[in-house]
C-alpha positions as CSV (number, residue, x, y, z in Angstrom):
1,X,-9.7,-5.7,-0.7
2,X,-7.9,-2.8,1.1
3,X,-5.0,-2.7,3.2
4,X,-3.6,-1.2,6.6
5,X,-0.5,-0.4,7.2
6,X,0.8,-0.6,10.5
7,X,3.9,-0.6,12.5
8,X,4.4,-2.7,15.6
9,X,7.3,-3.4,18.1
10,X,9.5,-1.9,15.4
11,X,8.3,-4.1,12.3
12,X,6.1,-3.0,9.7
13,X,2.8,-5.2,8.8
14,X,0.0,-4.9,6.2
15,X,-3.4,-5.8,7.5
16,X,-6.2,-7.9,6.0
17,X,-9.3,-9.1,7.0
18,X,-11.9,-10.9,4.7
19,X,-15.4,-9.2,4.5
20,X,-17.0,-12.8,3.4
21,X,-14.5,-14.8,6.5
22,X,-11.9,-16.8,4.9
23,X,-11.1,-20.7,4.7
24,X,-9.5,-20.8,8.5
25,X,-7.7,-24.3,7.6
26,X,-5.9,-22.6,4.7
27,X,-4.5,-19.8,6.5
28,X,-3.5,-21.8,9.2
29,X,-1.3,-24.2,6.7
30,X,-0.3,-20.4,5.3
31,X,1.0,-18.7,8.6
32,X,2.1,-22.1,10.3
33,X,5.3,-22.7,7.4
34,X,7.7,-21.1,5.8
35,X,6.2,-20.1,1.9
36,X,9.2,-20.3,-0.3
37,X,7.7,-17.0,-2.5
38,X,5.1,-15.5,0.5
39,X,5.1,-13.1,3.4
40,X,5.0,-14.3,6.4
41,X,1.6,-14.1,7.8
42,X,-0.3,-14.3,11.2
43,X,-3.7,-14.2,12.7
44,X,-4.5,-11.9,15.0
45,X,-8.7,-11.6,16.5
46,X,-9.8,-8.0,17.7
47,X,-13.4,-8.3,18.9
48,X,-14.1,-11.6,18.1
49,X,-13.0,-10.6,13.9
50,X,-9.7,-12.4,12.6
51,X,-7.4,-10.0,10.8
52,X,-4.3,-11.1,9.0
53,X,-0.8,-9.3,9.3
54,X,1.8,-10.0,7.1
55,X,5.4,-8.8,7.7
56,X,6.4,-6.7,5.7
57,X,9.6,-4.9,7.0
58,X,12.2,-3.9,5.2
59,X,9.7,-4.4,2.0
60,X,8.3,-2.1,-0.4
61,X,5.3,-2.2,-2.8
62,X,5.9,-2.7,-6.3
63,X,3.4,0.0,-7.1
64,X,5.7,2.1,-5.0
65,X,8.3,1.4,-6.7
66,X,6.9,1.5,-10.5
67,X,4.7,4.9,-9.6
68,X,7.5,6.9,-11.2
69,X,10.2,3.9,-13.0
70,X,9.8,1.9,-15.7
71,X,9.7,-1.8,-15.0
72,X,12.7,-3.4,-17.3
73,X,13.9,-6.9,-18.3
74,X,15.7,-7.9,-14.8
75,X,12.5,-6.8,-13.1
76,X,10.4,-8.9,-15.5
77,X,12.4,-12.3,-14.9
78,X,12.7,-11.7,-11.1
79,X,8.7,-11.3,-11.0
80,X,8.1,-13.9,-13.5
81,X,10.2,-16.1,-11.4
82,X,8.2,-15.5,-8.2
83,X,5.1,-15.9,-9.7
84,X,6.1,-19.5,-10.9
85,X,7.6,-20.5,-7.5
86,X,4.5,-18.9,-5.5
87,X,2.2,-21.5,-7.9
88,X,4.3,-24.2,-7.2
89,X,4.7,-23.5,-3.7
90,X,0.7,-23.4,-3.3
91,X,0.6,-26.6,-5.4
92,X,2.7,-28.6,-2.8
93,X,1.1,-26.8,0.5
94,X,-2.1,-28.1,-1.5
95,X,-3.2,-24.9,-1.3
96,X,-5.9,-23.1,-2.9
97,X,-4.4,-21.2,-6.5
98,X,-7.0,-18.4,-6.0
99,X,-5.8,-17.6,-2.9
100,X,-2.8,-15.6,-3.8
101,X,-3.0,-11.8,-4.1
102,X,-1.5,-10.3,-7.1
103,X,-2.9,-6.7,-6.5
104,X,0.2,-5.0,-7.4
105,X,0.2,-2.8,-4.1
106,X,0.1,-6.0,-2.1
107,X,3.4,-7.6,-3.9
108,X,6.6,-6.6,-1.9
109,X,10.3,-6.5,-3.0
110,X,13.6,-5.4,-1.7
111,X,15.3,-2.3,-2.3
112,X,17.3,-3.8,-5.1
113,X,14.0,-5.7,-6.9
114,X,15.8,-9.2,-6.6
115,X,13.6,-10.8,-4.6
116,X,9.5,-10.4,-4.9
117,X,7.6,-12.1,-2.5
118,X,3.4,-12.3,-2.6
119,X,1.2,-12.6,0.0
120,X,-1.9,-15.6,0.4
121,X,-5.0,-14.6,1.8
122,X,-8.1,-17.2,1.1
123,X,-11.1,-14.2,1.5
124,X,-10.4,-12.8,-1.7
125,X,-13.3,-12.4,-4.1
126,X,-11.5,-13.1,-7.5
127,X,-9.9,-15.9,-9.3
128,X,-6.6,-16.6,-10.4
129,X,-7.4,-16.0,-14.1
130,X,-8.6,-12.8,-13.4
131,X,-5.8,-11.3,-11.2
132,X,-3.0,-12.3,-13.0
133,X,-4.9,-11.0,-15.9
134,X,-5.1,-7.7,-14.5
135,X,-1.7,-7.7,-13.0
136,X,-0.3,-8.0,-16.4
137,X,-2.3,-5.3,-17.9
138,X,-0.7,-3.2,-15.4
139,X,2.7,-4.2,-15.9
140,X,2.4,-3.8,-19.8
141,X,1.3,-0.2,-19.2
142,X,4.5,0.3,-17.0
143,X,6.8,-1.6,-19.1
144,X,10.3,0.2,-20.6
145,X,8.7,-0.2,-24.6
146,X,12.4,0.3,-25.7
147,X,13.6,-2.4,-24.0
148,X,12.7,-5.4,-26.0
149,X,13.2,-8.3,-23.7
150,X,11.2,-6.8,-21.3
151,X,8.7,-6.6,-23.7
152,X,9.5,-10.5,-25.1
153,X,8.7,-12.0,-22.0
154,X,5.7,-9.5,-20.3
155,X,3.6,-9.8,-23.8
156,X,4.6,-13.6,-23.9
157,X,3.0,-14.0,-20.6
158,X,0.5,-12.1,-21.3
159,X,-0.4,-13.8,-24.5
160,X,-0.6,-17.5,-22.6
161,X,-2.8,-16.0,-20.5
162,X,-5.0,-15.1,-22.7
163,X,-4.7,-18.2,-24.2
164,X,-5.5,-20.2,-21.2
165,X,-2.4,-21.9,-20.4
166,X,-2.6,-22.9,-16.7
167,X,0.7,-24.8,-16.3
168,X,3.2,-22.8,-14.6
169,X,6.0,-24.2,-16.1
170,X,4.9,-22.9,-19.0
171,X,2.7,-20.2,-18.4
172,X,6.3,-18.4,-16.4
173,X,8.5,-19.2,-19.3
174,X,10.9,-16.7,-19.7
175,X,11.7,-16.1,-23.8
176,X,15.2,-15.7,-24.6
177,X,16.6,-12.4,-26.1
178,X,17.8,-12.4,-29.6
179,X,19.3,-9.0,-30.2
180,X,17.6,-5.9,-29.8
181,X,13.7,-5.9,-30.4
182,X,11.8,-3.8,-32.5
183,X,8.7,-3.8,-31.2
184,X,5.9,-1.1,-32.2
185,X,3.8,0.7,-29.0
186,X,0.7,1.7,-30.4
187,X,-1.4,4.7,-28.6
188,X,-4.6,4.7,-29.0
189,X,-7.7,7.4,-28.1
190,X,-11.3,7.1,-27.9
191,X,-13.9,9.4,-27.4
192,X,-16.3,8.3,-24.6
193,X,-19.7,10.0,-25.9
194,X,-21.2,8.3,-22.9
195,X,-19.8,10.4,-20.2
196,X,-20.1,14.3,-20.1
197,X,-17.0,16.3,-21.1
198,X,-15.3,18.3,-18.6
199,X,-16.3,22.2,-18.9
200,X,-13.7,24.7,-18.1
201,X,-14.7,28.7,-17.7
202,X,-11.9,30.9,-17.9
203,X,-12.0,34.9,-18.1
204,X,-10.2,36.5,-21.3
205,X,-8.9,40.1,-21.1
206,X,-9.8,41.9,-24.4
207,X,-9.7,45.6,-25.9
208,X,-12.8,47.6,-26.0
209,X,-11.5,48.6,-29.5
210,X,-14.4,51.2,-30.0
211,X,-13.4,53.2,-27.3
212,X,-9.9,53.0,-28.1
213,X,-11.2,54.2,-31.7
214,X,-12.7,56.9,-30.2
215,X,-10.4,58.6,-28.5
216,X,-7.4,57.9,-31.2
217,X,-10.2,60.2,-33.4
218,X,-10.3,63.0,-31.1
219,X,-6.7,63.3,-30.8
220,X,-6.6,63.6,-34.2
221,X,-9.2,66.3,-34.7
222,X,-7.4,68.0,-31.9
223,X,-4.1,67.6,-33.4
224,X,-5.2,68.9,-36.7
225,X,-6.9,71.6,-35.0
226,X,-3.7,72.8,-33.0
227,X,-1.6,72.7,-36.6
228,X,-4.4,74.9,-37.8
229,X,-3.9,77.4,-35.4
230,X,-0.2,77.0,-34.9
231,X,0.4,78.2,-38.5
232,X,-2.0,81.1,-38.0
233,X,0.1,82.3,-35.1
234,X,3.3,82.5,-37.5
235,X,2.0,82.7,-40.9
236,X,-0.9,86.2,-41.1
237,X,-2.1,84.0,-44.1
238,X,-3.6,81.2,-42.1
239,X,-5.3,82.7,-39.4
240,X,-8.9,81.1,-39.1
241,X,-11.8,83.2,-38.3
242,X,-10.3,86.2,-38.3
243,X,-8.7,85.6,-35.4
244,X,-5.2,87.5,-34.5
245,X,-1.9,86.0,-33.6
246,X,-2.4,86.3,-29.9
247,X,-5.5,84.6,-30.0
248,X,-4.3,81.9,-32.9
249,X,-0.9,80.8,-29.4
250,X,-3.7,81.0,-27.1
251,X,-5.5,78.4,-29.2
252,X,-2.5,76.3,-29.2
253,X,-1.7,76.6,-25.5
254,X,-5.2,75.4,-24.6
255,X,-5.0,72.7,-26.8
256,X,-1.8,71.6,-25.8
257,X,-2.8,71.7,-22.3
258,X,-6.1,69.8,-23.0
259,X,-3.8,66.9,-24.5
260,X,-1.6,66.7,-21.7
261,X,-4.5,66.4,-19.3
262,X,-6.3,64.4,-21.3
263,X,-3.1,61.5,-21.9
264,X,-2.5,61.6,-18.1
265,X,-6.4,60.6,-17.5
266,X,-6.0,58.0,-20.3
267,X,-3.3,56.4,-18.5
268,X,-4.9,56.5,-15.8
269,X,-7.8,55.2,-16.6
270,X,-6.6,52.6,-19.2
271,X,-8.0,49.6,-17.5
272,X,-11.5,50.8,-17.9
273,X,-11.1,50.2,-21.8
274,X,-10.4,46.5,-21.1
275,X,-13.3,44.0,-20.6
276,X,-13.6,40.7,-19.3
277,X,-15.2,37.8,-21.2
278,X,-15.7,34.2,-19.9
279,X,-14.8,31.6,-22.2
280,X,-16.5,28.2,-22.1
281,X,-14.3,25.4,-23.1
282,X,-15.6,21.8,-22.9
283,X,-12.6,18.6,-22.9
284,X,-14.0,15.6,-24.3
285,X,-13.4,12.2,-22.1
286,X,-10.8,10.3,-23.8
287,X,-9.9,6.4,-22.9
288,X,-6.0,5.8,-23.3
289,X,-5.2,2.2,-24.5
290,X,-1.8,1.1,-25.1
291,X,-0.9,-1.8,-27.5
292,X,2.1,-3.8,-27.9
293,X,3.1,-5.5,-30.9
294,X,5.9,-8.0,-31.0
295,X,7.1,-8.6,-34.8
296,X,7.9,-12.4,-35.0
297,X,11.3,-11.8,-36.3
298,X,13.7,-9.4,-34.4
299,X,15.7,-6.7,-35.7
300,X,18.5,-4.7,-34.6
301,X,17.0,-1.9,-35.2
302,X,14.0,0.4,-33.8
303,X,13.1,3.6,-34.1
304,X,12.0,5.1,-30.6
305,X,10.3,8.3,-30.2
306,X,10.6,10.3,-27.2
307,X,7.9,13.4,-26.0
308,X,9.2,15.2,-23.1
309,X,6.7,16.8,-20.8
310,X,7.6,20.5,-20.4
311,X,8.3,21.1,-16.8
312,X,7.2,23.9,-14.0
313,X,10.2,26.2,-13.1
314,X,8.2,26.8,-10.1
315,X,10.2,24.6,-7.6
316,X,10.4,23.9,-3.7
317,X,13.3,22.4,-1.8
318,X,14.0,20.1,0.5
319,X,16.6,21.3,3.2
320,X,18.5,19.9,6.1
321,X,21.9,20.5,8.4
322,X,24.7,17.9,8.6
323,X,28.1,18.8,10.1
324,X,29.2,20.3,6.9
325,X,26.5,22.6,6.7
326,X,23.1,23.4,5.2
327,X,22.0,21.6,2.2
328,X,18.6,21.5,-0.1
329,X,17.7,19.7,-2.7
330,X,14.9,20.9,-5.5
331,X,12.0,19.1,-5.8
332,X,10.0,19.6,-8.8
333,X,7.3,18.2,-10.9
334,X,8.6,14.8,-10.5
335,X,8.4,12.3,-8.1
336,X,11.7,12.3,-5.7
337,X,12.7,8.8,-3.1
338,X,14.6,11.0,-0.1
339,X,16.9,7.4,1.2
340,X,20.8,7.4,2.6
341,X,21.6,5.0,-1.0
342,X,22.8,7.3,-3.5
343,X,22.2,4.6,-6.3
344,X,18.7,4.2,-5.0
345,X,17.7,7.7,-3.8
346,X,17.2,10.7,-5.7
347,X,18.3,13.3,-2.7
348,X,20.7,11.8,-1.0
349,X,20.9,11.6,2.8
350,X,23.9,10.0,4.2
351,X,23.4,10.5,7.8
352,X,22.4,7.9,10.8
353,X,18.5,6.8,10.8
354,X,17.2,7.2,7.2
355,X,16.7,4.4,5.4
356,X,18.3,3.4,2.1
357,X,15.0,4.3,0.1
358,X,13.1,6.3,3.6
359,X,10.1,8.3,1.8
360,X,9.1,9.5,-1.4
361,X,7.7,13.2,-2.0
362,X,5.5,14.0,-5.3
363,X,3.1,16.5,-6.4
364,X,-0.4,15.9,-6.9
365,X,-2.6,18.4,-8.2
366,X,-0.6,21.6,-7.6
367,X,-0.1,20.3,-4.0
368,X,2.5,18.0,-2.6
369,X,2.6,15.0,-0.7
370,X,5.4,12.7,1.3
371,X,5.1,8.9,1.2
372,X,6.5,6.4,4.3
373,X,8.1,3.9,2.4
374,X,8.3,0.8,5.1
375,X,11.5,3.3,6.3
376,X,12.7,1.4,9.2
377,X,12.8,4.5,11.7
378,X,9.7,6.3,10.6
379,X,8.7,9.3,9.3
380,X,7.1,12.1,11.3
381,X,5.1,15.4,9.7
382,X,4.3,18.7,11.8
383,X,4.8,16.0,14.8
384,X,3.2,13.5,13.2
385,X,3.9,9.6,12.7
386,X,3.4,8.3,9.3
387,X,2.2,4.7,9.0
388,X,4.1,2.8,6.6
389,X,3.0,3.8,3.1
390,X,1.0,6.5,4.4
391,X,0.5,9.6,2.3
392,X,0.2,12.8,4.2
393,X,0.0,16.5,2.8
394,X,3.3,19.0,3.4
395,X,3.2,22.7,2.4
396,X,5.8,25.5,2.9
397,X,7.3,25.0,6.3
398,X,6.7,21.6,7.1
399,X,8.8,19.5,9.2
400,X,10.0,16.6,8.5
401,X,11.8,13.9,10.2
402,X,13.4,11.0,9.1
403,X,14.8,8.9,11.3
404,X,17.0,11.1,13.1
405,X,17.5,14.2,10.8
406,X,15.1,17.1,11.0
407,X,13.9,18.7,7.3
408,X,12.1,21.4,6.4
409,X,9.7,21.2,3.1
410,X,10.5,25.1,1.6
């Protein structure tokens, strides 16, 4: 089920429509009241096909907002709360349970993750079992491990789900801290045999060592040939062949004159003793599980190991003019929210127009990309408009606008 995101009369909407039709009576209860928990949703027809628009302004995605954080303790109880008040809130619309959509880039929260809100749409294709299955799968792979409340209640949920609990009440139940968690993350690998490893060719400079053996031996022999006849032009004794003095220094000049022709064509020539070789390298497919195991009894302490990624130094910048003058800001391997909210955005913009968290820029692939995130003035690209959550491609030079201030991507 994929969604469009559009802007309209200055809101911001995401767009369903149903490939198999939907139950008509259930969206209408859905769009006619106010669902404590659910977007506000209306139907709108476009040749003779109903499509659903839910309101979403002022909102963005929790995959959004999880792409590059960690989802912690607060986030869990304010999600496990709106997942039990959406169930109940279907239960007294006597609506449908499998109708609400818990595809993590259709659930919507503020800027400050208090409230999330979900959205009901009867065409889906899937059950309830099975998406909040898979919603939690997701949110274990983005949980904060060293938080151990977070962990408490995600893998509690996750657990009764398994288990087949269907209550709400129950199934939502928030487990209390006690103390700090010591919970194990285990990372596991397997080799997929099934599926063909990735083969990467990559040229190798390398010596030709036989040539370079080569000519090391005929500056030797030369070598020990001028010696010979440098000694025979000073010492009578040591003249080879019978040769005199003058020809014993004419020896030596030649030879000396050979050598310093011969190292300037060397060095010259030098790259001529290097050859290429391709190298075949082949990457097994791995699958990457994660596993988290909650000890019964809780302990104050844990032992947490960090890796750190090592990081590009190749950098761009993100630049702009205020009143006080030019400013840039780096933007690297990592993910970076551009917003005017310094405790929310990454670079900073304080000026009229940009929202509090306006776009997001990251780098994909050795290229980089800018995100719309539901910014309430927009976000235009080489003169461009950006649809809400749209990703669009910026390289060196690039303008961008958001809201009212001009950048340039550098």
């Amino acid at each position: 089920m994929k969604a469009e995101f559009v802007r309209d009369s200055g809101a911001a909407y995401m767009k369903l429509k149903a490939a198999c039709g939907t139950d008509k009576a259930q969206m209408k209860m859905a769009g006619g009241n106010e669902m404590d928990g659910f977007l506000r949703v209306s139907e709108r027809r476009v040749n003779d096909e109903s499509c659903y628009w839910y309101d979403i302004s002022s909102l963005i995605g929790m995959e959004t907002i999880f792409e590059d954080k960690e989802i912690e303790a607060r986030d869990m109880r304010n999600l496990a709360a709106a997942l039990k008040r959406s169930v109940q809130t279907v239960r007294e619309y006597l609506l449908d349970i499998d109708g609400i959509v818990m595809e993590p880039d259709k659930i919507f929260t503020d800027a400050e993750r208090e409230n999330f809100r979900l959205c009901y749409f009867s065409g889906k294709e899937t059950d309830f079992e099975e998406d909040i299955k898979c919603l939690f799968e997701y949110i274990i792979r983005k949980l904060c491990h060293s938080d151990g409340e977070a962990v408490a209640i995600a893998y509690g949920i996750y657990k009764r789900i398994n288990n087949g609990e269907n209550n709400p009440a129950k199934l939502f139940e928030i487990e209390e801290r006690r103390g700090s968690q010591a919970c194990e993350v285990v990372e596991e690998k397997t080799e997929i045999k099934e599926i063909v490893p990735e083969t990467v060719y990559s040229e190798e400079e390398k010596e030709d060592r036989k040539l370079f053996y080569a000519v090391y031996a005929l500056a030797g022999v030369l070598g020990i040939v001028f010696l010979i006849f440098l000694s025979g032009a000073v010492l009578p004794a040591f003249r080879p062949f019978g040769a005199g003095k003058a020809g014993c220094a004419g020896v030596c000049v030649l030879i000396g004159a050979a050598a310093f022709w011969g190292y300037r064509w060397f060095a010259s020539h030098k790259e001529s003793f290097i050859k290429v070789t391709t190298v075949r390298t082949q990457t097994p497919f791995e699958k990457k599980d994660v596993r988290i195991i909650v000890p019964d009894k809780m302990n104050d302490q844990s032992n947490l190991t960090v890796v750190l990624d090592g990081m590009d130094a190749n950098l761009h910048y993100l630049k702009w003019e205020d009143v006080s003058g030019a400013h840039k800001y780096e933007i690297g391997e990592r993910a970076v929210i551009v917003g005017c909210d310094a405790k929310k955005a990454d670079c900073a913009i304080g000026l009229p127009g940009v929202s509090r968290m306006h776009a997001r820029i990251s780098k994909e692939d050795n290229a980089y990309y800018i995100k719309d995130l539901n910014s309430t003035n927009g976000t235009v690209v080489d003169g461009k408009e950006l649809a809400c959550f749209e990703l669009c491609r910026i390289r060196s030079g690039s303008k961008i606008i958001l809201g009212n201030v001009e950048c340039v991507f550098i």
